[in-house]
C-alpha positions as a Markdown table, in Angstrom:
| # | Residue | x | y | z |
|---|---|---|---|---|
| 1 | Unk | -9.9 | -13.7 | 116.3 |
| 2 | Unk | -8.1 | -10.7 | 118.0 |
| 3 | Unk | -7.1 | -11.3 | 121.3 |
| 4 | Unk | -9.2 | -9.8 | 124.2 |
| 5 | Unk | -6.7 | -7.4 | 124.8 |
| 6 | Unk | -7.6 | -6.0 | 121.3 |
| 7 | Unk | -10.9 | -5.3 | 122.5 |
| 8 | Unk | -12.1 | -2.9 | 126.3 |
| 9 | Unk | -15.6 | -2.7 | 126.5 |
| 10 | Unk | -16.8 | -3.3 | 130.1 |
| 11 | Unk | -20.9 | -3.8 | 129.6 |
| 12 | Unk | -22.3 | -2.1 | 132.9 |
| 13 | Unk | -25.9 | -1.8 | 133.0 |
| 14 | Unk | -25.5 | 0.4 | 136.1 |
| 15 | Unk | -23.2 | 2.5 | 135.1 |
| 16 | Unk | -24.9 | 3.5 | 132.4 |
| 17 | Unk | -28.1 | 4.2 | 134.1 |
| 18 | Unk | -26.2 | 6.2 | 136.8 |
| 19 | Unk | -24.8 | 8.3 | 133.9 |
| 20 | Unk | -28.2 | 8.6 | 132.2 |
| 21 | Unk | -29.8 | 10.4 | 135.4 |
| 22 | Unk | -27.3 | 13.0 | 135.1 |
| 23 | Unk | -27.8 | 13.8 | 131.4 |
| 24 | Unk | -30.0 | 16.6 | 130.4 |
| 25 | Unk | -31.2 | 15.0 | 127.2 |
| 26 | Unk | -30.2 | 11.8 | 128.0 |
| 27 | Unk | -32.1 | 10.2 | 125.0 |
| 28 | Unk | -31.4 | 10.7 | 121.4 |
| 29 | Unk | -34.9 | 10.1 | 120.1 |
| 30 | Unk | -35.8 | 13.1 | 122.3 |
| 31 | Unk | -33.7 | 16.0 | 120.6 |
| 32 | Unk | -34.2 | 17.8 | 117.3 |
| 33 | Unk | -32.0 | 16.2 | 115.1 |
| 34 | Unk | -33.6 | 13.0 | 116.9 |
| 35 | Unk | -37.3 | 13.5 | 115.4 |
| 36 | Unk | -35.6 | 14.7 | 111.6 |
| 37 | Unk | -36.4 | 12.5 | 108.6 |
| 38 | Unk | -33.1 | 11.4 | 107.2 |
| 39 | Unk | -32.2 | 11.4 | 103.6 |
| 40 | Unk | -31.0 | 7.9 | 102.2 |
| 41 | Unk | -27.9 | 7.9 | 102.9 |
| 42 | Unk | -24.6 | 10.2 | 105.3 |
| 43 | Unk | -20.8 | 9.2 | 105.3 |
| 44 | Unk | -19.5 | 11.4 | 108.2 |
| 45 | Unk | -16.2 | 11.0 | 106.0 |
| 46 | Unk | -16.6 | 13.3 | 103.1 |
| 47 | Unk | -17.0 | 15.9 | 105.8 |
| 48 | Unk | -13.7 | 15.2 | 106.7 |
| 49 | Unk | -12.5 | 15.5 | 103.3 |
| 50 | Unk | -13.8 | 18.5 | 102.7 |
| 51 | Unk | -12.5 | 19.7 | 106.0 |
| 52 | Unk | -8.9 | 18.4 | 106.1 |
| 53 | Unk | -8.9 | 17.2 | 103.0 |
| 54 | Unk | -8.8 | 13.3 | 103.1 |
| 55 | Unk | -10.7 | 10.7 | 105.1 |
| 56 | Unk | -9.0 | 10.8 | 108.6 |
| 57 | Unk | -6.3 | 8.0 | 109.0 |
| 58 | Unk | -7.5 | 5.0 | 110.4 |
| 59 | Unk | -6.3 | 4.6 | 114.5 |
| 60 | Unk | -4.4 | 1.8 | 116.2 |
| 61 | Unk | -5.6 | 1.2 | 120.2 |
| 62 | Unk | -2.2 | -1.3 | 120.3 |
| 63 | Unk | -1.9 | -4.0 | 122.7 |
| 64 | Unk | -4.1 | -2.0 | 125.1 |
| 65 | Unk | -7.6 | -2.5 | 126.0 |
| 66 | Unk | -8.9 | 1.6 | 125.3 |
| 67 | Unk | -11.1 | 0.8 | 122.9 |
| 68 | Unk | -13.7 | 3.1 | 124.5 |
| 69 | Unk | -11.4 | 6.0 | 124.1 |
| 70 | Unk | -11.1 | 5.3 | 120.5 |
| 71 | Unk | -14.3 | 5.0 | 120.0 |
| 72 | Unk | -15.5 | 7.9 | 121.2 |
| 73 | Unk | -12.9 | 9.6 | 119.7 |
| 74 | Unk | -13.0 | 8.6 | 116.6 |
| 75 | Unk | -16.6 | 9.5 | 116.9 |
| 76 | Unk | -16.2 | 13.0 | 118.2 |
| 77 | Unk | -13.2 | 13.8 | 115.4 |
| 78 | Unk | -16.0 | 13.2 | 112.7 |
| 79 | Unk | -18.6 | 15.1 | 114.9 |
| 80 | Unk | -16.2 | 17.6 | 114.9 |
| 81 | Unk | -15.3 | 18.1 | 111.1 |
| 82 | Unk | -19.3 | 18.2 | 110.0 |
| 83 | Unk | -19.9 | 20.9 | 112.1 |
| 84 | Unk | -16.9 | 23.0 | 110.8 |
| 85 | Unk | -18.2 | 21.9 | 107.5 |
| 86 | Unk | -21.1 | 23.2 | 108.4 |
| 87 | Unk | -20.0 | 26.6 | 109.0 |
| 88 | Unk | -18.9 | 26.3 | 112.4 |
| 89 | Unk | -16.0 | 29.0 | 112.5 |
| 90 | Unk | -13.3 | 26.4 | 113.7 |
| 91 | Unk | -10.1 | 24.1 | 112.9 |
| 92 | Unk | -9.8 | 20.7 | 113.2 |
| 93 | Unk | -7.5 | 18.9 | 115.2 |
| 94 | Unk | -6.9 | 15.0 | 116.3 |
| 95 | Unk | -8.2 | 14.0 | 119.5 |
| 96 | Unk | -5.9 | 12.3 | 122.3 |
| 97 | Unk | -8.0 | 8.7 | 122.7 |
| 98 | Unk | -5.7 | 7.9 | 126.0 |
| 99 | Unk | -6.9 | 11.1 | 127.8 |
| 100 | Unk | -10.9 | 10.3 | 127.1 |
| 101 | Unk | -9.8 | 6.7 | 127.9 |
| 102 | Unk | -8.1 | 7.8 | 131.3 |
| 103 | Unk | -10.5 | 9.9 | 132.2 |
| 104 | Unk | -13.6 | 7.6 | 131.8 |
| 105 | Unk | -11.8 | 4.9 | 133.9 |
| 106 | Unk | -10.5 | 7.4 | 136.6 |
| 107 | Unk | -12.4 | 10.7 | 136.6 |
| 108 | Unk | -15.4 | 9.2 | 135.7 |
| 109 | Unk | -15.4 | 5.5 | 136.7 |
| 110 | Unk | -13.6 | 6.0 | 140.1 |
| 111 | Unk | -10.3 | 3.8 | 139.5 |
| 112 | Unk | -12.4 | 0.9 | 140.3 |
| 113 | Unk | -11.6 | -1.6 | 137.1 |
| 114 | Unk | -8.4 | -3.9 | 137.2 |
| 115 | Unk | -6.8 | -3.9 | 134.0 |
| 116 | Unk | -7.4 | -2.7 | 130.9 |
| 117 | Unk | -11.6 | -1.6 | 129.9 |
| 118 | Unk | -13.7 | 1.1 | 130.3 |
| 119 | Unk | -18.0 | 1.8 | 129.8 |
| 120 | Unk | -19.1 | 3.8 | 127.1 |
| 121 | Unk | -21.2 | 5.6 | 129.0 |
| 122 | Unk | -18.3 | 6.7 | 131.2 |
| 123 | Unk | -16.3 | 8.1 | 128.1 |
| 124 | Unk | -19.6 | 9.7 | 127.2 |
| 125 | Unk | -19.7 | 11.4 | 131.0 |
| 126 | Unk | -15.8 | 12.4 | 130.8 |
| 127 | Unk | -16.0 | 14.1 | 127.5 |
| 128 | Unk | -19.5 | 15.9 | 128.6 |
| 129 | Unk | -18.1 | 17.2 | 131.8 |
| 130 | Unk | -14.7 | 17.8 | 131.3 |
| 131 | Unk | -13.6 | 17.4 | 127.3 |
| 132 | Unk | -11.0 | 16.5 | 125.2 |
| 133 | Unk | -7.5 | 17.4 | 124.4 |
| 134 | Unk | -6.1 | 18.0 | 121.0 |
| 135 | Unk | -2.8 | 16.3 | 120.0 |
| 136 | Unk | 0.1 | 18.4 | 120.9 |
| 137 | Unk | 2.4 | 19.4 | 123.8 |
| 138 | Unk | 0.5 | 20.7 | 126.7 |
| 139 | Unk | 3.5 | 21.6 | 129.0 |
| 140 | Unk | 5.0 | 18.8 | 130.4 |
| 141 | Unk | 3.1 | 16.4 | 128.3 |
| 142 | Unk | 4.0 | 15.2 | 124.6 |
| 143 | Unk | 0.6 | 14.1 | 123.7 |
| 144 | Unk | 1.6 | 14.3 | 119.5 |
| 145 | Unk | 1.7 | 10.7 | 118.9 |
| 146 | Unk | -0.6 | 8.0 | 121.1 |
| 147 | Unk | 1.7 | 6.3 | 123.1 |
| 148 | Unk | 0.0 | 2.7 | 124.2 |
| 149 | Unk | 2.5 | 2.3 | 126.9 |
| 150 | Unk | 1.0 | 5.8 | 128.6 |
| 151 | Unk | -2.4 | 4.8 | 127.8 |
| 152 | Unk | -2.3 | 2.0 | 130.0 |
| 153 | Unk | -0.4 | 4.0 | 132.7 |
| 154 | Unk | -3.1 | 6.7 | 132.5 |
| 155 | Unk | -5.8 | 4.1 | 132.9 |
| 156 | Unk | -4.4 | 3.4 | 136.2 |
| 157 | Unk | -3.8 | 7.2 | 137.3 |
| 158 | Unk | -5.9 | 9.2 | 135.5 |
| 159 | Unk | -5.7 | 12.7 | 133.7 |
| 160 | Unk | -2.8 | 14.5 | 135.1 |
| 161 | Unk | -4.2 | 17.7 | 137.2 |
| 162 | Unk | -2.6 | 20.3 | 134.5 |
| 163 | Unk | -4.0 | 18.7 | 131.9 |
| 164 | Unk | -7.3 | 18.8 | 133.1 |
| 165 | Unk | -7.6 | 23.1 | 131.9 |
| 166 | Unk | -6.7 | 21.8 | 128.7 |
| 167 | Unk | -9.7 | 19.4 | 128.6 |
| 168 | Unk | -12.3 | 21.8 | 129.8 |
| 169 | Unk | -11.0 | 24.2 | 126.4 |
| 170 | Unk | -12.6 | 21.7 | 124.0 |
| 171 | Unk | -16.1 | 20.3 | 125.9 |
| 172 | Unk | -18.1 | 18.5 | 124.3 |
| 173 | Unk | -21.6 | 20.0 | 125.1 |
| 174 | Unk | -23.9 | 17.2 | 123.6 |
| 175 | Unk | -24.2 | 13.5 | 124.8 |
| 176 | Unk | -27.6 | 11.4 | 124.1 |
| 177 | Unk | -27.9 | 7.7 | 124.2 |
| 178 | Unk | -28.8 | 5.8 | 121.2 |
| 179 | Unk | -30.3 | 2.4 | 120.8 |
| 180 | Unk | -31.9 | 2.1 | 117.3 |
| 181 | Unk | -30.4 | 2.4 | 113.9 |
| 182 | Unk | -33.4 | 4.8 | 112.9 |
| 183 | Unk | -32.2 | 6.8 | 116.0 |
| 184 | Unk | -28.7 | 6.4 | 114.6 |
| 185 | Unk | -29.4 | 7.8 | 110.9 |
| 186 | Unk | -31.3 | 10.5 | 112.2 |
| 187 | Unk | -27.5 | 11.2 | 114.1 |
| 188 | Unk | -25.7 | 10.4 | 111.6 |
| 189 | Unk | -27.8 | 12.8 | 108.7 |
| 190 | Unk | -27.4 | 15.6 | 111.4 |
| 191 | Unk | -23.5 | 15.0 | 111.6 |
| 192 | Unk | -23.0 | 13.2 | 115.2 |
| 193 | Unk | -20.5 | 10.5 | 115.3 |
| 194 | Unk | -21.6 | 7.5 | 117.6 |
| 195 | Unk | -19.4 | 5.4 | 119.4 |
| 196 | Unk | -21.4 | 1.9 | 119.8 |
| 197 | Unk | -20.2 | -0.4 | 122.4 |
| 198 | Unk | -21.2 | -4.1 | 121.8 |
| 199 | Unk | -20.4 | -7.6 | 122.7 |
| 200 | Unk | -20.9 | -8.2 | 118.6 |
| 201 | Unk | -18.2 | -9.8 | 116.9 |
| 202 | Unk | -17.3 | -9.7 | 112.7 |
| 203 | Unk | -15.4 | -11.9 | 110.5 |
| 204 | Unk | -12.6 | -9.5 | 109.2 |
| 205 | Unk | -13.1 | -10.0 | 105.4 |
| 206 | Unk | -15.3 | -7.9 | 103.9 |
| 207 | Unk | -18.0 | -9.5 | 101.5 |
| 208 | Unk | -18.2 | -8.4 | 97.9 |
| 209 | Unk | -20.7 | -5.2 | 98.8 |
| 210 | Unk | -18.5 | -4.1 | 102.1 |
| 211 | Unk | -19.8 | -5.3 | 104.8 |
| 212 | Unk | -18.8 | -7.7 | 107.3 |
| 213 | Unk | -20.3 | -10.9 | 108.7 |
| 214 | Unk | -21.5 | -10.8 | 112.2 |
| 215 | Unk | -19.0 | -13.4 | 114.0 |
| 216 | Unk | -18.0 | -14.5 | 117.2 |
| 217 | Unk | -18.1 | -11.9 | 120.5 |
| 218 | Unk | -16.2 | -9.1 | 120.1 |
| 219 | Unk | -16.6 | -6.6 | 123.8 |
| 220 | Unk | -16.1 | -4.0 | 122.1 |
| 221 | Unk | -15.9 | -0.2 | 120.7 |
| 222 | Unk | -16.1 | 1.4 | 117.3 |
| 223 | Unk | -17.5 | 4.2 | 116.1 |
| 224 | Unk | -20.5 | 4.3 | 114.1 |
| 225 | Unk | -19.6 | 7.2 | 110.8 |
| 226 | Unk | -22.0 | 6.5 | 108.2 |
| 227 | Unk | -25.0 | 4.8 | 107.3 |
| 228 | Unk | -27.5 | 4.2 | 103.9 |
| 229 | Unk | -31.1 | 2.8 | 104.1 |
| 230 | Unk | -31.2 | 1.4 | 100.0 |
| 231 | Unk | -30.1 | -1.3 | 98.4 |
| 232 | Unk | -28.3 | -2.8 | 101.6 |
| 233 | Unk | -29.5 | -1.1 | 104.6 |
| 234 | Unk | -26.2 | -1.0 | 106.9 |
| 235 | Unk | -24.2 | 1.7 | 108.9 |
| 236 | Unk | -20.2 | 1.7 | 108.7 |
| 237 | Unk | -18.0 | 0.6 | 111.5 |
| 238 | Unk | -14.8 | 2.1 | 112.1 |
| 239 | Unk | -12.5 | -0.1 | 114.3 |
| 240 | Unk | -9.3 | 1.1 | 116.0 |
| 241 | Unk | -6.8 | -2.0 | 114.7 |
| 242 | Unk | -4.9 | 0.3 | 112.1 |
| 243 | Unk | -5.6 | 0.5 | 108.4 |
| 244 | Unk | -4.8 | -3.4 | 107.2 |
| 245 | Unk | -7.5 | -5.1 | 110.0 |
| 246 | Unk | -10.1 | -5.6 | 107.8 |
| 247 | Unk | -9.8 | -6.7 | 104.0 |
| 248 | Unk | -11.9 | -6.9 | 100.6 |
| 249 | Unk | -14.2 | -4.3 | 98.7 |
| 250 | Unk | -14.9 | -1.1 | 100.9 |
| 251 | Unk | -18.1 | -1.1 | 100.0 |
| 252 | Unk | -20.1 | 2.0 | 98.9 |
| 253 | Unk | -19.6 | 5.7 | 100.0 |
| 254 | Unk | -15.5 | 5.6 | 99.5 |
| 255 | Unk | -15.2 | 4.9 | 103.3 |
| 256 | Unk | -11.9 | 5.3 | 104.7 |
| 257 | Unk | -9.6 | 2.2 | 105.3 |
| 258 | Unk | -9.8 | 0.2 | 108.6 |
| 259 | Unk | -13.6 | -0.2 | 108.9 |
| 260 | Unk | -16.8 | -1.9 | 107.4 |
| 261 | Unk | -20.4 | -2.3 | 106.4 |
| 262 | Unk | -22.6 | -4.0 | 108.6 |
| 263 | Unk | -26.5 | -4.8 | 108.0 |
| 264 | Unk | -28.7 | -2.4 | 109.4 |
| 265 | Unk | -30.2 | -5.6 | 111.8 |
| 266 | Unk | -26.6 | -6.2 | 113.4 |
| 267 | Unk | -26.2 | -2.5 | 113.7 |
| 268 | Unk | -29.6 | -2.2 | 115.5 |
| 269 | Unk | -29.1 | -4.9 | 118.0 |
| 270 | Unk | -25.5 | -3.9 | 118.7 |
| 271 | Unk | -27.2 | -0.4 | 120.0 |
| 272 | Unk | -30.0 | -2.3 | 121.6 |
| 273 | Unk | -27.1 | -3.0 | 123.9 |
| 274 | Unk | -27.8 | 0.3 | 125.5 |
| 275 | Unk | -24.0 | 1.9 | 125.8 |
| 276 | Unk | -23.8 | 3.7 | 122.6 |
| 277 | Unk | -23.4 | 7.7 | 122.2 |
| 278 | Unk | -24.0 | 10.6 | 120.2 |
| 279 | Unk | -22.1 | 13.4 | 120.5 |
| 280 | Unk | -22.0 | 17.4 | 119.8 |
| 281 | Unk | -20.1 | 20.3 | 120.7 |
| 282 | Unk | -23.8 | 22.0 | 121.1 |
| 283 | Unk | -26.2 | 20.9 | 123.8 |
| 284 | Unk | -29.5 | 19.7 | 122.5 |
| 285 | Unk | -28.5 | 18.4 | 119.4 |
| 286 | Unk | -29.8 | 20.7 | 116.7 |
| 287 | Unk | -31.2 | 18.9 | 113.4 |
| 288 | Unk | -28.7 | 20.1 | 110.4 |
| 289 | Unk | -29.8 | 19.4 | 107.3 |
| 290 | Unk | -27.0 | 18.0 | 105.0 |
| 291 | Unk | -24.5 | 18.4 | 108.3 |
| 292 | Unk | -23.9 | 14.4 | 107.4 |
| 293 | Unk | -22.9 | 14.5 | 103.9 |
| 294 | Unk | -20.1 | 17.3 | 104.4 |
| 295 | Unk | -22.5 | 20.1 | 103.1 |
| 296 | Unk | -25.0 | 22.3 | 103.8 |
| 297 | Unk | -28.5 | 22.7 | 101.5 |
């Protein structure tokens, strides 16, 4: 069992409705992409492939409780490469987690949380309203690496004032609840990343198909980057505990290192939770046919 630290997630029923009321389409199941069939089956990942050319490397939160900032990270990066797979004229870049974590506890959340932990639906609100920063310098700021000492230190202060321009470069137009796996297919075929924030634990050894057992309490955030509705209906999990955190078969889809399978049940009642987000870089979420597989038909 990883240590609470490991984990972040702050579930905060009124939070989230206070960030709902502010949403244009605040519900998935409302949009376009939300009322598409989906095919069997989307990995987010071969997107990425085709975009940078490999899977993108699995992420490590540290000792620090920002898992909502890798989350949604994580989930915006592969949000990010299937629209450019898609045609979207654009490059891909990594996304700073500590700035989305900062600014959802700070900007977003009002300082109010001692220690480490932030709500899902406060990343969601920071990314919408302000955006994201790329890895890089940005004057004064070496932002190339994640740094977990900073992260901590900006979840206390929050996004430095002349960093803020650079966030509102890179908004991220789209943000919709979901709370179904259906809902989250239909996402997933259209290609938007979810970060789902759960109290839903796993055992770390994969089975002999991939997935994961549901174990224990985990308050936590991963990002939701692929899904397939035969054989073994499931979605797969990307954590943010670096490459080695999980062991045994990947499981189907090639998925990239540092995640698993879970059944499509768990998944369900792990966005039944009610803090788990879609994202795009266009409002209204447009239905793309093929976006989630890394090509367009």
């Amino acid at each position: 069992m990883r240590s609470a630290r490991r984990h972040g997630w702050l579930r905060d029923p009124g939070a989230v409705a206070r960030v709902m009321e502010r949403l244009p389409t605040p519900v998935f199941g409302d949009t376009p992409a939300g009322v598409a069939a989906p095919p069997d089956e989307a990995y987010l990942w071969e997107a990425c492939r085709k975009v940078t050319g490999a899977a993108l490397p699995a992420r490590d939160q540290g000792a620090v409780g920002s898992c909502v900032g890798f989350g949604a990270a994580t989930a915006i990066e592969h949000t990010l490469c299937a629209e450019i797979a898609s045609g979207e004229p654009d490059g891909f870049a990594p996304i700073c987690q500590e700035i989305v974590y900062a600014g959802s506890r700070v900007e977003v959340g009002g300082g109010r949380v001692r220690g480490d932990g932030s709500v899902g639906a406060w990343a969601a609100e920071f990314v919408r309203r302000w955006g994201v920063v790329e890895r890089g310098i940005h004057g004064r700021h070496d932002l190339r690496r994640y740094d977990p000492a900073a992260c901590r230190r900006l979840g206390k202060t929050g996004v430095p004032d002349d960093l803020e321009p650079h966030c509102r470069r890179h908004p991220v137009a789209g943000v919709a609840r979901v709370t179904r796996f259906d809902e989250a297919c239909r996402a997933l075929a259209s290609g938007y990343g979810i970060a789902v924030c759960s109290d839903r634990g796993f055992g770390t050894r994969r089975d002999a198909d991939g997935f994961a057992p549901p174990r224990g309490t985990w308050n936590h955030c991963m990002a939701l980057v692929g899904y397939r509705l035969k054989v073994r209906p499931g979605g797969y999990l990307l954590n943010s505990w670096g490459p080695g955190a999980h062991t045994g078969p990947p499981g189907p889809g090639d998925p990239p290192p540092g995640g698993f399978w879970a059944d499509a049940a768990v998944v369900d009642a792990m966005l039944g939770q009610g803090d788990s987000w879609a994202f795009s870089r266009v409002a209204g979420f447009p239905a793309r046919r093929g976006a989630g597989e890394g090509r367009v038909s």
